[in-house]
N, C-alpha and C positions, 0 to 999 in steps of 0.2 A: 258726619256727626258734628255738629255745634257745641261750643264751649257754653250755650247759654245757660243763665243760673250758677253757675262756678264762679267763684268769687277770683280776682285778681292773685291774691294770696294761695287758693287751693289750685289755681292755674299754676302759678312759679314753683310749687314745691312738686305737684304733681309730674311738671316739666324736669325735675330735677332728679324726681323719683326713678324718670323711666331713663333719664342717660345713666343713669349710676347703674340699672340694671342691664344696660345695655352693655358697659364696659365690662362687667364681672360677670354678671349670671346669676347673683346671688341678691337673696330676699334684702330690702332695706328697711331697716329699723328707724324711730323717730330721731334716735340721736344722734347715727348718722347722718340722714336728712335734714336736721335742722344746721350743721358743723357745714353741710354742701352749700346751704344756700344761703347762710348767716344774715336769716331775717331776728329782725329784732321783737322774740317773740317766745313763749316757755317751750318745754318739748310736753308739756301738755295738749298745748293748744295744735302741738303740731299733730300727735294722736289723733286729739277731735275730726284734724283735716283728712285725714288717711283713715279713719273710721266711716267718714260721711262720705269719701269717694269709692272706700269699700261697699258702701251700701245703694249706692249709685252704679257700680260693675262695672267700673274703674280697675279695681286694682281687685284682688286675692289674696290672701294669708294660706301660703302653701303646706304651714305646718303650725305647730304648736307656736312657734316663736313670733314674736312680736313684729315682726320683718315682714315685708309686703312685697307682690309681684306684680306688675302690670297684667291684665284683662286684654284680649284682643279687642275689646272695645277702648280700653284707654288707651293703648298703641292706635286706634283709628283714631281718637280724638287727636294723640302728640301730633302725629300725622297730616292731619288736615287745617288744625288752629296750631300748634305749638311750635313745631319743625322748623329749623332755620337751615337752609339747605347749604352746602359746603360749596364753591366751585372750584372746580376740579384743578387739582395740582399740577404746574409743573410735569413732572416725571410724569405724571398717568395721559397725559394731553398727548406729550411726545410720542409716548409708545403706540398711542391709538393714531396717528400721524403714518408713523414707521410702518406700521403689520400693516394697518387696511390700506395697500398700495391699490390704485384701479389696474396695474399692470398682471394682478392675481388674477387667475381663474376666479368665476364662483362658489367651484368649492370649496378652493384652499382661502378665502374672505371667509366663509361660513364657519371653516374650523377653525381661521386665526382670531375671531373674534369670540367665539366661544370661550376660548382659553383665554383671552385677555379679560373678559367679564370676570371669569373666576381668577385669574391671580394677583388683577386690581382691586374688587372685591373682599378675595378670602373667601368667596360664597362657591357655590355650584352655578358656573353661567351653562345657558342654552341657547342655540338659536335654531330655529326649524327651518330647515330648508323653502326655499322657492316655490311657490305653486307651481303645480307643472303643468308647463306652457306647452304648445306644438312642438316638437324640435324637429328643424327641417337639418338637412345635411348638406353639408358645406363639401367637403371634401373626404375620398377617404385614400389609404394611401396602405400600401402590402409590401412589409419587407421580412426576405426570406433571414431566420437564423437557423440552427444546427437541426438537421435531421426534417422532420417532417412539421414542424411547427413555424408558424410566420404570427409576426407582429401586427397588428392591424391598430391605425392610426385614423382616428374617425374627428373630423373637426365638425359638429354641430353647431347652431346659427351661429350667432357672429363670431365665436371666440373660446367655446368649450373645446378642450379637446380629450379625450377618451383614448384609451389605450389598452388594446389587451391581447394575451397570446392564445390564438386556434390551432389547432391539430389537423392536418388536410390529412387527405386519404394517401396522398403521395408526394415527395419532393416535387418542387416548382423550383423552376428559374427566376431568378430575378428579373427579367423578362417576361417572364408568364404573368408576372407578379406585376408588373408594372402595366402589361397592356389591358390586365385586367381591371385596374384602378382606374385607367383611363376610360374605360367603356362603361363603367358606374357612375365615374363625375361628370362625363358628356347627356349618360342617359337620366341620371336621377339627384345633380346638384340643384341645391334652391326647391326641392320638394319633400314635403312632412316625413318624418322616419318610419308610421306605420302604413302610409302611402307604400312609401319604396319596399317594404317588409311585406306588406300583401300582394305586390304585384313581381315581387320575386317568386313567392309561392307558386301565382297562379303561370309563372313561368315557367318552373320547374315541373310542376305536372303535365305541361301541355307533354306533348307528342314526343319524347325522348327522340325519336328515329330522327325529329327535326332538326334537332337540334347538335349544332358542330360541336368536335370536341373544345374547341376554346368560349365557346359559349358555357356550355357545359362547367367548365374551369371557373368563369365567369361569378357563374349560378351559385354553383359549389360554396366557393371561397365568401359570397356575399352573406349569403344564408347563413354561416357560423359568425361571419363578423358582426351583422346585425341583430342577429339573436342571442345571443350570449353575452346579453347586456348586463352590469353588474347591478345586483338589487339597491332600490333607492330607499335611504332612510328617509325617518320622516324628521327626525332633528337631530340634532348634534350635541352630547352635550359634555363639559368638562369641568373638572373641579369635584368630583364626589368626596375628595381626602380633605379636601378644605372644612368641610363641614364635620369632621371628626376631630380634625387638628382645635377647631372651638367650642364643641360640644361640650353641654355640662354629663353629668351618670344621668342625670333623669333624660336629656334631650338622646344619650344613644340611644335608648332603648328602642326612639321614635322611627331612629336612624333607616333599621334592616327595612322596616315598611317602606318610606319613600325611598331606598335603592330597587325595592320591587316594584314600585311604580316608576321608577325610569326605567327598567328594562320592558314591565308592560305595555308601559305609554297608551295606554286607552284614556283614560280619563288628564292626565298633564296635556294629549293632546287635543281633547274635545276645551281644557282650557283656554290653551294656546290659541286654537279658531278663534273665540271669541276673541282674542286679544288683536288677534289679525285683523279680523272688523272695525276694533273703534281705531282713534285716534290719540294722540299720544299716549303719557305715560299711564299707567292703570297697575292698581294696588292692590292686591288680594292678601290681611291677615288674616290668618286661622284658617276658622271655619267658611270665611267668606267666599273661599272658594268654591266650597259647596261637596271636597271631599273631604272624607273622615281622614285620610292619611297624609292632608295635607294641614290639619289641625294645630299642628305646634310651629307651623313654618309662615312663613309670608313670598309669595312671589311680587315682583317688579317687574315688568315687562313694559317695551315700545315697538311700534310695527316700522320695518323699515321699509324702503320703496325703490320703486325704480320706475323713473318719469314721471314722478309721482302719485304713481298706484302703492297700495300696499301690497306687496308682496311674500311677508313675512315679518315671522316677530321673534324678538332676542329677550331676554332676561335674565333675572337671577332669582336664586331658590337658596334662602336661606332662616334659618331658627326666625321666628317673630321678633326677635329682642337684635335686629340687623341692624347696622350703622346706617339708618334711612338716608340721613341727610347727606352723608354721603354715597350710597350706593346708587339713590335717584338719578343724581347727576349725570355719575356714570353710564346709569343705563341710556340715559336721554343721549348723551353724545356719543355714543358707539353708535346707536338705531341712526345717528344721524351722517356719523363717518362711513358707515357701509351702506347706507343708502346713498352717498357720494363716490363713495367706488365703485358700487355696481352701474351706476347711471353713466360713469367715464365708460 
């Protein structure tokens, strides 16, 4: 959206109108606005301006009182002509430095950056997991603990490693355990994980009588480690209490909706695709999203990469009256530090 036709004058009060709602929450009136901006001018004239951006769907008069609120159109105009972007402080640089180390797993990148979006922020951050790639298998590794249960240690391509405990049908040796790991990384390292999962199957069916008992063992123990994968989200996301802690009484109300849509996640994620698609930052107020429950909010989202594909995309979800010029920034340099860790 274009400033064109907007006068110099209904630009700086307009610009002044939506930080002031920004800080508070609350409708602003001519007299305050004219005290923000101390143009040399009546609080008449300043009415006239905030009547004629009223009627332009700029701003809204939320109730009886004199006092105005920004339009999800006038937030797209601060937005695109007004916004002076903040860059980023100090302390918030440092910590995005510190969490997104490349010595992280993927997933523990995925969820420290989440959480750093929202408690730099103040908003609700999200980042969606990784498209899912082939995952070949690197290593896997069986060590026995108490009774009838062993640990299984799965290293996936370069540097995932996966951890989880099976129930075998009988105590194993550490022995048993180890010549069986060895006969899995000889037979099935450096090959796709539903590869090795289908040709376990078609193993275990063959001819039972054929097969030795350490084969057998083999079989056994692979088949619970590969298959008892833990379920994969589809994004991550943290900070829901941030968004209560600044809520106005009109904005909870909006609240309970979008906490059912992060637990639904149908439509946040048919968002999110699209964001995965374009390229850099991408700004959805209101309605622009295109869903009803996301009407009172604005998301900000960046795709981050790795070798530089897109891989995924990180944001933040909060009320439309957001600290843009700050919270942009932010988002741009996280998409940018976890696309640098995950690439290390």
């Amino acid at each position: 959206m274009t400033n064109e036709g907007i006068s110099d004058r209904a630009q700086v009060l307009l610009k002044a109108l939506i930080e002031r709602h920004i800080e508070d929450g609350q409708p602003v009136g001519s007299k305050t606005l004219l005290a923000e901006v101390g143009l040399a001018v009546s609080a008449a004239t300043v009415r006239n301006v905030m009547s004629d951006l009223e009627e332009r769907g700029y701003l809204i008069s939320p109730h009886t009182s004199a006092g105005r609120i920004p339009t999800s159109a006038g937030y797209r105009l601060f937005v695109d002509s007004l916004l002076q972007l903040r860059p980023l402080d100090r302390q918030s640089l440092n910590a995005l430095r510190e969490e997104l180390h490349p010595d992280k797993s993927a997933g523990e990148l995925i969820q420290t950056a989440s959480g750093l979006l929202s408690s730099i922020t103040a908003q609700a951050g999200l980042v969606t997991l990784p498209r899912q790639q082939t995952n070949q298998l690197r290593q896997v590794e069986f060590l026995p603990l108490s009774g009838d249960r062993v640990l299984v240690i799965l290293v996936v391509n370069e540097r995932e490693v996966q951890n989880r405990i099976i129930h075998t049908q009988r105590v194993h040796t550490e022995e048993e355990l180890r010549q069986a790991a060895n006969l899995l990384n000889r037979r099935f390292a450096g090959r796709p994980m539903d590869e090795v999962k289908a040709q376990i199957l078609v193993e275990m069916e063959a001819d039972r009588a054929s097969i030795d008992s350490y084969m057998k063992t083999t079989l056994d123990l692979a088949n619970q480690a590969f298959e008892e994968e833990a379920p994969r989200e589809d994004y991550v996301v943290a900070g829901e209490s941030q968004l209560l802690g600044s809520a106005t009484p009109e904005e909870l109300e909006q609240l309970h909706d979008l906490f059912h849509a992060f637990q639904r996640k149908k439509d946040l994620l048919q968002l999110l695709e699209r964001c995965t698609r374009a390229n850099g930052i991408q700004i959805f107020i209101g309605e622009e999203a295109g869903y009803e429950v996301l009407g009172g909010y604005s998301v900000v989202t960046a795709p981050y990469t790795d070798s530089g594909e897109n891989i995924g995309v990180l944001g933040v979800i909060g009320p439309t009256r957001m600290a843009y010029q700050r919270v942009i920034p932010i988002v741009d340099v996280t998409a940018r530090m976890l696309s640098s860790a995950l690439s290390k």
